[in-house]
N, C-alpha and C positions, 0 to 999 in steps of 0.2 A: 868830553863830558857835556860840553856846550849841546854839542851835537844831540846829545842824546834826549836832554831837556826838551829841546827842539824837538826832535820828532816824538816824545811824548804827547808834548803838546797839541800839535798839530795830529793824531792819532786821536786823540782824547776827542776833541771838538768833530772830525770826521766819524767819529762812533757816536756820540751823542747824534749828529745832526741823523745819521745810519737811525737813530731808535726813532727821531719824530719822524721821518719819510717812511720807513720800513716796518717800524713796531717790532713785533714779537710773530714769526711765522706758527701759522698752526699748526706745523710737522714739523718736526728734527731737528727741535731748537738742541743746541747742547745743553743747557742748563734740563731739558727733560731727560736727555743721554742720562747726565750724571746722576740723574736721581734713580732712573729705571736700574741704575748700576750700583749704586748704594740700596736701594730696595731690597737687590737679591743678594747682595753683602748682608743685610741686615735678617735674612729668612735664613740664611747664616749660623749666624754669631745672635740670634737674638736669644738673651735669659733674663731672666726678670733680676739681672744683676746690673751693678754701676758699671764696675770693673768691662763687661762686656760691652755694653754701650760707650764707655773710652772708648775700649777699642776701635768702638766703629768708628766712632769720629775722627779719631788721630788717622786711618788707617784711608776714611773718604776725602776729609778734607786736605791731609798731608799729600796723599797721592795728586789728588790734582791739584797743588799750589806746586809739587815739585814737577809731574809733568808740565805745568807755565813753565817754569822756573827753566826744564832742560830746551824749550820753545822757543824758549826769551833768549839763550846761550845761541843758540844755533842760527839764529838769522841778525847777529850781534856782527853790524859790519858791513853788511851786503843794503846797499842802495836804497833807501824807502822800504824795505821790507820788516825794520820795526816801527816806524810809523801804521806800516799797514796791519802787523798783526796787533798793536794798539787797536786800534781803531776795531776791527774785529772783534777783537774780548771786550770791549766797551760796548761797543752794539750790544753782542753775548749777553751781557750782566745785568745791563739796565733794562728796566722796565719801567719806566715814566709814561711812553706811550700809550701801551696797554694799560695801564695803570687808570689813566684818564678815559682813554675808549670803554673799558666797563664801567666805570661810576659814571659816567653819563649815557649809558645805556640803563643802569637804572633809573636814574634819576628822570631820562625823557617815560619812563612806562608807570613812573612814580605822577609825575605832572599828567598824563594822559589817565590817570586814575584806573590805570590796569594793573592791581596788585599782584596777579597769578603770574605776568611778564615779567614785575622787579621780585618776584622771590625766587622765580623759574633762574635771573640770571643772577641775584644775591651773591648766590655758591661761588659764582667765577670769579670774586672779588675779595672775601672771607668766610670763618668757617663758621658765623652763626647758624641757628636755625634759622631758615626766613619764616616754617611754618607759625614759629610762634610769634612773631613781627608784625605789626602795623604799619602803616607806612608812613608817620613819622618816627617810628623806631627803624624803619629798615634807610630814611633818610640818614639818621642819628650812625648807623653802621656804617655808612658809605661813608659819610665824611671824616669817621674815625679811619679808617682804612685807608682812605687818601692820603691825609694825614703822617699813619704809623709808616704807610710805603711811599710814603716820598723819599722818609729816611731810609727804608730797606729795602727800596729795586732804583735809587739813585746816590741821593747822597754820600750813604755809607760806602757804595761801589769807590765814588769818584774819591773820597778820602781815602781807602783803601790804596788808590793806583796810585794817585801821587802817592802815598808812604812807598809801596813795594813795588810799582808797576803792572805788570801780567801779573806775576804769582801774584799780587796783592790784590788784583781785581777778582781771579780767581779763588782765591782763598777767599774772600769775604763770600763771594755768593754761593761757595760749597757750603760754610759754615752757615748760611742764612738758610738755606736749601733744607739742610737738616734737621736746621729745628722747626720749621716749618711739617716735616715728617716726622719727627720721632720728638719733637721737646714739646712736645703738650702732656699736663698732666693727665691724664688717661689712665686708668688699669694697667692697658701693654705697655706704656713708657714714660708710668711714674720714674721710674729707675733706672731701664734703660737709656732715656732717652735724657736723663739730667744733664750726662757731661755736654750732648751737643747743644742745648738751652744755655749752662752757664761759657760757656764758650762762644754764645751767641750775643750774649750780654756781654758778652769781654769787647768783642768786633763790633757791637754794632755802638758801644759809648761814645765816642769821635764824632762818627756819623750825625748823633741822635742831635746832639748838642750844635752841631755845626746848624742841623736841621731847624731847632727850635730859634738859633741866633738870626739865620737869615730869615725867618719867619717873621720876627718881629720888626725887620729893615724891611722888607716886601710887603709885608701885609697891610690891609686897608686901615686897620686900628692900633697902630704901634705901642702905645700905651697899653692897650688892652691885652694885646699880647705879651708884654714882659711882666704886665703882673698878671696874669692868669699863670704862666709858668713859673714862677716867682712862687707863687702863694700854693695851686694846686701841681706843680708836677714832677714833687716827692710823692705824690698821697696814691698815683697809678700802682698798680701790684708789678706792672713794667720798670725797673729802673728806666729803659729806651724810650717808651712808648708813652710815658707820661710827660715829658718834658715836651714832645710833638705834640700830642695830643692837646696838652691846655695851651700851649701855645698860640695854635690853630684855631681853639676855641675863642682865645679872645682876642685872633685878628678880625676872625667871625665875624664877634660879637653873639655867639651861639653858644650854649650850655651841652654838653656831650658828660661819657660813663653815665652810671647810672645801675638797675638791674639787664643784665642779657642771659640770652639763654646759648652755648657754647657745647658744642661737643656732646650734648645729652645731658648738659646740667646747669647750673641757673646758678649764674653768679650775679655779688652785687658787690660792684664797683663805685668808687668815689666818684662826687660829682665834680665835674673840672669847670671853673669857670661859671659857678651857680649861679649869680644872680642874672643871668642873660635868659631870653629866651629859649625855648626848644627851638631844633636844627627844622628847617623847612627844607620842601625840595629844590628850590630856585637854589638851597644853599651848596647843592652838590655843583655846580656849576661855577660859584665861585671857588670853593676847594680846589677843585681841578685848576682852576686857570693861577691860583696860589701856589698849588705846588709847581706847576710850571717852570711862575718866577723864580720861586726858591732852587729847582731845578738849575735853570741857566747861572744864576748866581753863585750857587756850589760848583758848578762848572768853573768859571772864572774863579772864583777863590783858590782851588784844587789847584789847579795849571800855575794858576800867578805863586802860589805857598811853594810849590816843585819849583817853577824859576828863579824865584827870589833863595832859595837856600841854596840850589846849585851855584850860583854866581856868587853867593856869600866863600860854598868852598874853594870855589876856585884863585876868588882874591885871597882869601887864606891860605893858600899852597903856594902862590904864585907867591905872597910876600914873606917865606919861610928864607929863610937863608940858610946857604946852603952847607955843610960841614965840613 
């Protein structure tokens, strides 16, 4: 059991350091496998029902938490080789790298006053329109996005692995995968696509909160962020994404939500952390370099949370007497 902590650990930190050297390749990441593979699962089974949409989700994300699950059996034993397929699906899952690589490709086309460049690359970071965006609404989006994905292409990953390891790393980013594709409300997956959205909210609560706590220990205004999250981050229509999001906003010291324009329709969203300024572009630079810390620091929490309760089982077995 010792053992095995151990080479989580040590797995864990070799796939994290794998995401800041390597990032996310532009071809044949698996997390795009999975989806190309749930896509045509879903042209499927797609009916403008719930029931069918469960299905898809038990049927994508169960499939690949149990193929980890029989990955994880099979190289159980053998030398360094669950360290190393750790380290592997950690790489896989996380997206912190890229994560920072496009919001500071907007952000440098944002500061260089070339709006056509931050809304040409917008897309690659979320799914507003950038056509109807300014560019302190399109700063306003990136650092929301920073923000919402620190918790879901890191934290939530690294929470998930300590809890289940493989399968738990893999589950979480099937489940996040999906809703990402089918849990927007939409025409095609109002319905559909429900179960894998509240399923996404189930996996990613852990994460979110983990997210918002080291947010306010890392961040430049600590005060500011426990009460912007405090006060604003029930009022997000996110249960997840609201508690990041004001958080963020008031390590900032930046005013985020508001009205956006999504998917082909204009929502208006609560203000987080009102009385602060609007978000500038120097501010996407800080973001990035916050999710970071918060990053590194859910790293260490995760590993040490995994250590600390294995060693707790173990003095409790060890001090059973025996019958």
């Amino acid at each position: 059991m010792r053992g095995e902590h151990a080479g989580y650990a040590c797995g864990a930190a070799l796939g994290f350091l794998g995401d800041l050297i390597a990032a996310d390749p532009r071809r044949g990441h698996p997390v795009a496998a999975f989806g190309r593979a749930a896509g045509a699962l879903e042209r499927r089974l797609w009916r403008d029902h719930r029931g069918y949409g469960a299905a898809h989700a038990v049927v994508c994300a169960g499939g690949a938490a149990a193929g980890a699950a029989l990955l994880q059996r099979a190289v159980r034993g053998r030398p360094g080789a669950p360290a190393a397929l750790t380290a592997a699906t950690v790489w896989a899952v996380l997206g912190g790298t890229s994560l920072g690589r496009e919001a500071r490709a907007v952000g440098g086309a944002l500061t260089a006053g070339d709006l056509d460049v931050a809304r040409e690359r917008l897309p690659h970071l979320c799914g507003r329109d950038p056509q109807a965006l300014d560019g302190p609404q399109m700063a306003r989006a990136v650092v929301e996005s920073v923000a919402e994905n620190t918790s879901d292409a890191v934290v939530g990953a690294l929470v998930w692995g300590a809890l289940g390891g493989v399968p738990g790393l893999v589950a979480f980013r099937a489940v996040n995968t999906l809703d990402a594709m089918v849990g927007h409300k939409s025409p095609r997956y109002r319905r559909f696509g429900w179960a894998a959205a509240r399923l996404d909210d189930v996996a990613g609560w852990p994460g979110s909160r983990l997210t918002a706590a080291l947010t306010v220990l890392a961040g430049p205004d600590r005060r500011g962020a426990l009460r912007a999250w405090r006060a604003d981050g029930g009022a997000h229509p996110s249960p997840n994404a609201g508690p990041v999001e004001a958080s963020f906003a008031g390590a900032l010291g930046v005013r985020l939500g508001g009205t956006l324009a999504y998917g082909g329709r204009i929502e208006h969203r609560p203000v987080l952390n009102g009385g602060a300024r609007p978000v500038a572009a120097d501010d996407i630079e800080r973001a990035v370099r916050l999710s970071r810390r918060v990053s590194v620091l859910a790293l260490a929490a995760t590993v040490a949370g995994r250590t600390a309760v294995g060693a707790i089982r173990r003095r409790s077995k060890s001090g059973r007497k025996p019958r």
